[in-house]
N, C-alpha and C positions, 0 to 999 in steps of 0.2 A: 311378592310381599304385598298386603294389603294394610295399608296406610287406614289409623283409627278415625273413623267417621263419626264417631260418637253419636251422637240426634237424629243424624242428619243419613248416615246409613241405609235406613230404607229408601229416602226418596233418590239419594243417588244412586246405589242399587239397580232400583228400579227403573230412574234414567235410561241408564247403561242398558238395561234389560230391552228395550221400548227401543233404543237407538238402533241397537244390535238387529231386532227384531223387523223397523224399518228400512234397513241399510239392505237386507238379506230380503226383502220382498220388492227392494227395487231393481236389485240382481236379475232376482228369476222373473217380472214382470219384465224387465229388458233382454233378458234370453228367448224368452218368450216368443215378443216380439220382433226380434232378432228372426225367427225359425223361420215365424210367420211372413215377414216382407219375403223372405229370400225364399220361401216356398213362391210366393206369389210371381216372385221375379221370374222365378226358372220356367211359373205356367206361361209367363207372358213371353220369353224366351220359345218356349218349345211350340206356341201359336206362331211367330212371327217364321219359324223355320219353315212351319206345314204351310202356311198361307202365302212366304214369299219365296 
């Protein structure tokens, strides 16, 4: 159920919209970077085996 905003409607709305929008690019910006450390790890991993 959506609760009457009257005036004020759009800017909460759009809040909401923007929050949502930030929330969900800090996700995949931390997935992301997630992939990327733990690719790096695995090269520095698979060096240490060949060299040691």
């Amino acid at each position: 159920m959506m609760p009457e905003l009257g005036k004020y409607a759009g800017a909460v709305l759009s809040s909401y919209g923007v929050s949502l929008a930030l929330m969900a690019a800090l996700v995949l910006l931390s997935m992301a970077r997630g992939a990327r450390v733990r690719r790096q790890l695995d090269e520095a991993e698979a060096r240490r085996r060949d060299h040691g």
